[in-house]
C-alpha distance (Angstrom), angle and dihedral (degrees) to the residues before:
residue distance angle dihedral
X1 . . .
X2 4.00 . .
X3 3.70 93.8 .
X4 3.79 89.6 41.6
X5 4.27 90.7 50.3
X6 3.77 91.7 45.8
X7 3.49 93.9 48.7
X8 3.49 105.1 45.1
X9 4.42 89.0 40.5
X10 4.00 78.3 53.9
X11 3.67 87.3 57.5
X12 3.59 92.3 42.4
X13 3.80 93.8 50.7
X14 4.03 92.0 45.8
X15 4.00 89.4 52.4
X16 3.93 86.9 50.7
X17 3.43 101.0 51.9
X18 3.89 93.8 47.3
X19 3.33 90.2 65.7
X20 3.68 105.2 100.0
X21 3.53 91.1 100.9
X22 4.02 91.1 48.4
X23 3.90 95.6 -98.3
X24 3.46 126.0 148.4
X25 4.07 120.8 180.0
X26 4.10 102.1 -168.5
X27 3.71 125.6 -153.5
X28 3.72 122.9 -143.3
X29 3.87 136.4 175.3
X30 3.70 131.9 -162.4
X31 4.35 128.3 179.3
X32 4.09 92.2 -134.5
X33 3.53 128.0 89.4
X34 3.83 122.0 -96.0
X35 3.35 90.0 -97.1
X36 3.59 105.4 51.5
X37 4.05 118.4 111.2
X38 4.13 89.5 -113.0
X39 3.37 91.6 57.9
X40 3.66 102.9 41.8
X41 3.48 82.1 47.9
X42 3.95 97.0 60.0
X43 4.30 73.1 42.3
X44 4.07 90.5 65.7
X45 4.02 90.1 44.4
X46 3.57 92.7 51.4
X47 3.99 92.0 50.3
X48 3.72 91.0 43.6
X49 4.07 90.6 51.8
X50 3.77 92.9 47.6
X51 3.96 93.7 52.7
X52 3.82 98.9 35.9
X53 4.08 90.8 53.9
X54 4.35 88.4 35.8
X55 3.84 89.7 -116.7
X56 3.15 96.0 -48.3
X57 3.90 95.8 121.0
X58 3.76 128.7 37.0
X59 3.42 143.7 -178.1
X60 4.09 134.4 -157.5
X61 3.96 119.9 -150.1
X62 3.82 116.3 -153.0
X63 3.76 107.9 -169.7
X64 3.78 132.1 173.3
X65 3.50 93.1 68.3
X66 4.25 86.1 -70.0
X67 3.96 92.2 166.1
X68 3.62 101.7 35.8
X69 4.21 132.0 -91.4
X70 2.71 130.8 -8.4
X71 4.23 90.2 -106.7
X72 3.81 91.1 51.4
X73 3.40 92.6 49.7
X74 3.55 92.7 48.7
X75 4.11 92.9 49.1
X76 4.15 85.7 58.6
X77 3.33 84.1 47.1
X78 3.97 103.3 60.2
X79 3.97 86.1 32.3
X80 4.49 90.6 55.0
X81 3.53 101.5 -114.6
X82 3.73 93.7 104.7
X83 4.22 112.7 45.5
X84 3.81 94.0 -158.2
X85 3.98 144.9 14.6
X86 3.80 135.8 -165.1
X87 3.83 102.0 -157.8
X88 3.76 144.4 157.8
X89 3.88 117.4 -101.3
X90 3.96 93.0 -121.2
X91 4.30 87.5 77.1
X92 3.66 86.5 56.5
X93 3.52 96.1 54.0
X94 3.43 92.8 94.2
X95 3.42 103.3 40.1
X96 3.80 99.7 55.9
X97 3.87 121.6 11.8
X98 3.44 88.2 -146.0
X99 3.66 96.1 82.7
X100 3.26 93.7 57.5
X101 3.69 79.6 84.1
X102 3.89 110.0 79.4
X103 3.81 95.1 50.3
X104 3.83 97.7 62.9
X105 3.34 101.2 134.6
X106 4.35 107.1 -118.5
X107 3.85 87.3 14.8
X108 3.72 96.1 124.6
X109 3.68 126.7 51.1
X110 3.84 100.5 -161.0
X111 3.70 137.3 -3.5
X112 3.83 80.6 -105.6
X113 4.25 92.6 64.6
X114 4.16 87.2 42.0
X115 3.51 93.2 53.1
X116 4.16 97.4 44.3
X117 3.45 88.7 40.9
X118 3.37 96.2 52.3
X119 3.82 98.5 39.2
X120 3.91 88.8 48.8
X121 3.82 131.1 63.4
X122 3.92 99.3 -60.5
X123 3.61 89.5 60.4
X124 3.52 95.8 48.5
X125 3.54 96.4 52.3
X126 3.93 92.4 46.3
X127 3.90 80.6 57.4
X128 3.65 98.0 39.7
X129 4.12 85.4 57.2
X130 3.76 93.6 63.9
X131 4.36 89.2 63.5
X132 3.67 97.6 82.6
X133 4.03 92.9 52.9
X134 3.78 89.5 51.1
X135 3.41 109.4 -86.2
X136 3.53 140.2 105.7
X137 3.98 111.9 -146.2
X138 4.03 108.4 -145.4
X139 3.57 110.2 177.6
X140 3.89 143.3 -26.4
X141 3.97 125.9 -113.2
X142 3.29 131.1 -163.5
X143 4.11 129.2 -99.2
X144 3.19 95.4 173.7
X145 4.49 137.6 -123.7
X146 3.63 109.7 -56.4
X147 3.74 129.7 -142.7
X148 3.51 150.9 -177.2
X149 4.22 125.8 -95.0
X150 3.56 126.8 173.9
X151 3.86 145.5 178.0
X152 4.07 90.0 -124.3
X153 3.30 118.5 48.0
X154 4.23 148.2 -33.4
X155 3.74 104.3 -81.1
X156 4.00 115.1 -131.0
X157 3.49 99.4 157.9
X158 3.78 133.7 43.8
X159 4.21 79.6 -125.5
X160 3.91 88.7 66.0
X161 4.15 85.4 61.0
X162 3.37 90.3 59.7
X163 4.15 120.5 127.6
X164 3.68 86.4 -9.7
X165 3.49 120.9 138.5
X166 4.08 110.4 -131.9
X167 4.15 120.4 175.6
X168 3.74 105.3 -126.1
X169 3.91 119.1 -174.9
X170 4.03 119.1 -97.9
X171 4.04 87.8 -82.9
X172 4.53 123.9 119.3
X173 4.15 84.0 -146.5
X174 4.06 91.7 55.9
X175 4.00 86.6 43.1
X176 3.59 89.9 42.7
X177 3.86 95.9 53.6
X178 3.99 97.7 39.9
X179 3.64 88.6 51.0
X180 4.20 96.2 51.7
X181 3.58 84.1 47.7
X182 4.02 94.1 59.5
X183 3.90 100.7 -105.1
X184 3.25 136.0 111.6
X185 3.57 115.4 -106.3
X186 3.96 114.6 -142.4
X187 3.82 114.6 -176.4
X188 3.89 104.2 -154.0
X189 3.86 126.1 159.1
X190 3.94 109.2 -95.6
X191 3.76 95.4 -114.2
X192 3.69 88.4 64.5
X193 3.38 99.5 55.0
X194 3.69 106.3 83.3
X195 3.79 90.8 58.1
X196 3.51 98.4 34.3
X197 3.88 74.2 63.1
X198 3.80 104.7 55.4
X199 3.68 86.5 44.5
X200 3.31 101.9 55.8
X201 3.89 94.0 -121.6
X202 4.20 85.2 128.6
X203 3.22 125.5 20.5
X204 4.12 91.6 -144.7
X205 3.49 146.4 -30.4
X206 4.02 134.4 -153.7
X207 3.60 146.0 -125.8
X208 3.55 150.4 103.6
X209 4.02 130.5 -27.2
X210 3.27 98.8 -103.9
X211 3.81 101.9 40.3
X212 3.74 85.3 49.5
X213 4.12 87.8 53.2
X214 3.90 94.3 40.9
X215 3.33 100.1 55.1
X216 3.90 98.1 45.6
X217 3.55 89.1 -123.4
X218 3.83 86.8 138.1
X219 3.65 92.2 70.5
X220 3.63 89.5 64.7
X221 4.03 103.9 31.7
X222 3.76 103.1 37.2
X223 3.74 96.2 178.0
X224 3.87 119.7 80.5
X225 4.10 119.7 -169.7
X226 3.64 119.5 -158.7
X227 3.39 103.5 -131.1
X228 3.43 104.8 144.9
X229 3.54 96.4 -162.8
X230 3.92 103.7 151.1
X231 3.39 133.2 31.8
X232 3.62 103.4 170.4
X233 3.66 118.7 160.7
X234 3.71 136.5 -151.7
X235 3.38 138.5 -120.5
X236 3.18 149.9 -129.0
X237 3.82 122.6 -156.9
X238 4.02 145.6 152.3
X239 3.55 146.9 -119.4
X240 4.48 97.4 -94.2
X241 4.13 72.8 -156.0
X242 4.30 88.9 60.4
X243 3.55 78.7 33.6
X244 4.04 98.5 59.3
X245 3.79 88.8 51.2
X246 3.70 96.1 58.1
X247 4.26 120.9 91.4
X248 3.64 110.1 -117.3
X249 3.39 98.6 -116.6
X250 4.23 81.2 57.6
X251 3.67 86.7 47.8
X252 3.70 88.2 64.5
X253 3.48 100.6 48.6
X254 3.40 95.1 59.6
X255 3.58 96.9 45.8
X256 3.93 87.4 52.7
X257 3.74 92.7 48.4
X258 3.61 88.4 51.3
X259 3.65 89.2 60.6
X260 3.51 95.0 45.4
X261 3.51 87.2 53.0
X262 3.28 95.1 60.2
X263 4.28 98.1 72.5
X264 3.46 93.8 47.3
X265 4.21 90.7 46.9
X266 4.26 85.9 54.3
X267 4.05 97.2 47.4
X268 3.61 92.4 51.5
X269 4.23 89.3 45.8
X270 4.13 95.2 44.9
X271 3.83 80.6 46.9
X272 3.78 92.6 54.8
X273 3.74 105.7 39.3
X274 4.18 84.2 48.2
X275 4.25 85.2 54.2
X276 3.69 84.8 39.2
X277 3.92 98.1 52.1
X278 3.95 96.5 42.8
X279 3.73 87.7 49.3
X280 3.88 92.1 56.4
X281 3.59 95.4 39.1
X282 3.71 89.6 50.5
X283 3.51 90.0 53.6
X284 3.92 90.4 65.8
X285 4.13 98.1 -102.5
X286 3.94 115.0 151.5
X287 3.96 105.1 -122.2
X288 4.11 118.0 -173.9
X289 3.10 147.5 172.1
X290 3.62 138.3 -124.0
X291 3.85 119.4 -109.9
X292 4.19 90.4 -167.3
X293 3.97 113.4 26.5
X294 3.78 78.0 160.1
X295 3.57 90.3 68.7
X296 3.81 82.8 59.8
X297 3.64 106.8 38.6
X298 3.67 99.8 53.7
X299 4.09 86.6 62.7
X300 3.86 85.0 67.6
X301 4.26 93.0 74.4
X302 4.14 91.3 98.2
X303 3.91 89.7 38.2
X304 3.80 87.5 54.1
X305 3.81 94.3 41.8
X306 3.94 87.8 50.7
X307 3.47 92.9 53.9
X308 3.83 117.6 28.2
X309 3.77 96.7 57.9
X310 4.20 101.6 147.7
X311 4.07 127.1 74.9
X312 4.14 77.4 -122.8
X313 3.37 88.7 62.2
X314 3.79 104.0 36.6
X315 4.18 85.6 49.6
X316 4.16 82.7 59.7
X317 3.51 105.5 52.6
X318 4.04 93.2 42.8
X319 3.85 94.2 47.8
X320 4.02 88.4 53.0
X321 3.51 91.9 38.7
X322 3.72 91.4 56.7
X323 3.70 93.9 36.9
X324 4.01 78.0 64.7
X325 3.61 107.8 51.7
X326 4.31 87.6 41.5
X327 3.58 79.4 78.6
């Protein structure tokens, strides 16, 4: 992590002090693979900020986790070493309550009410919270609604959860929700889970489409439950110290290229999970849905009590909530 600071502060410094002719060259880091739709994503930004300020401005992606997790990466982030970060919201947790927000499990009714929400004024003041700690949030991609699969059986009822054994990441909210709904929560690291699987260990996991399809975990839990239950995003956001050394009229462009980011980020992500799905379904796995989610969401009262505990907070989760039912 020393090496990694001092290099990447060395980089910093360098872009700095070539800036007599108003250059900047940006670093960024990201945990996904090249390929993924965050980071081609951050890839469209970067292309849009080189031609909009005629080279002028520039900015290099390392993806594949290059300079570390996605925690250390966010630590030389806040400090300056690092200009910008595609990360997951559970990181920023702890640095701004806020965020807390998105990953309510049952928040969001649809991709449709995550992605207004999110684009509209909740969004913006879930990313306007992170400024104070050091960070200036940009946008908001998509990860994606999570659900339950399982070696037993296709889950219709919170009752068929019951005494199973389902892999949750290292988060309180995911324990919190697995455990209201009956299960036993397991936090295990993700590259575990596909053996924990065939071994019995866990009895299932969740997530997205194509998570569940990368990761071969349909081979070993063949039945997929639309649940839906979170559809937290991630985010991308910069160094405010980066941030501070840009001209305000720079400071706008990247906050519009950002946005326009954010479009081309989703098509390439609905374009995936659809490849991902017809994969899985092609390889023979039983996929249902759920006649009641409402038997399942209105276990989440405690969870929410636990969890949204400021008037900040509680302002949040009814503005989305009503931006869902306007529809």
């Amino acid at each position: 992590m020393i090496n990694r600071r001092h290099l990447i502060a060395s980089g910093a410094a360098l872009a700095v002090a070539g800036c007599g002719r108003g250059e900047r060259a940006l670093n960024s880091a990201d945990a996904h693979a090249a390929d993924y739709p965050t980071v081609q994503g951050v890839q469209a930004m970067a292309d849009m900020i080189a031609e909009r300020s005629g080279g002028r401005l520039s900015m290099k992606i390392f993806a594949g986790g290059q300079l570390g997790s996605e925690r250390d990466t966010l630590e030389l982030t806040v400090f300056g070493a690092l200009d910008l970060n595609r990360v997951n919201l559970a990181p920023l947790n702890s640095i701004a309550s806020e965020t807390v927000v998105p990953a309510l499990p049952f928040l969001f009714n649809s991709i449709d009410h995550m992605r207004r929400s999110l684009d509209g004024a909740p969004g913006q003041a879930i990313l306007d919270s992170l400024e104070p700690h050091g960070l200036i949030g940009l946008c908001f991609y998509d990860s994606g609604a999570r659900s339950f699969y399982n070696t037993r059986g296709p889950i219709m009822e919170p009752a068929d959860l019951q005494g199973l054994k389902i892999r949750v990441p290292n988060s309180d909210v995911y324990v919190s929700m697995v455990g209201a709904l009956g299960a036993n929560a397991t936090p295990m690291s993700f590259g575990e889970v596909y053996q924990g699987l065939v071994q019995g260990v866990i009895d299932g996991a969740e997530n997205n489409w194509p998570s569940y399809e990368a990761t071969r975990h349909f081979e070993a839990a063949r039945y997929y439950s639309l649940s839906r239950h979170v559809m937290a995003p991630e985010a991308l956001v910069m160094s405010r110290r980066s941030w501070d050394r840009l001209s305000p009229d720079d400071q706008d462009l990247f906050r519009q290229a950002a946005r326009d980011s954010v479009p081309v980020m989703r098509a390439l992500w609905d374009a995936r999970v659809d490849a991902s799905r017809q994969r899985v379904l092609d390889a023979g796995i039983q996929a249902n849905e759920i006649p009641d989610i409402g038997a399942f969401s209105e276990r989440m009262g405690d969870v929410w009590d636990r969890y949204v505990t400021s008037d900040v907070q509680r302002r949040l989760v009814e503005d989305i909530r009503n931006m869902g039912a306007a529809v």
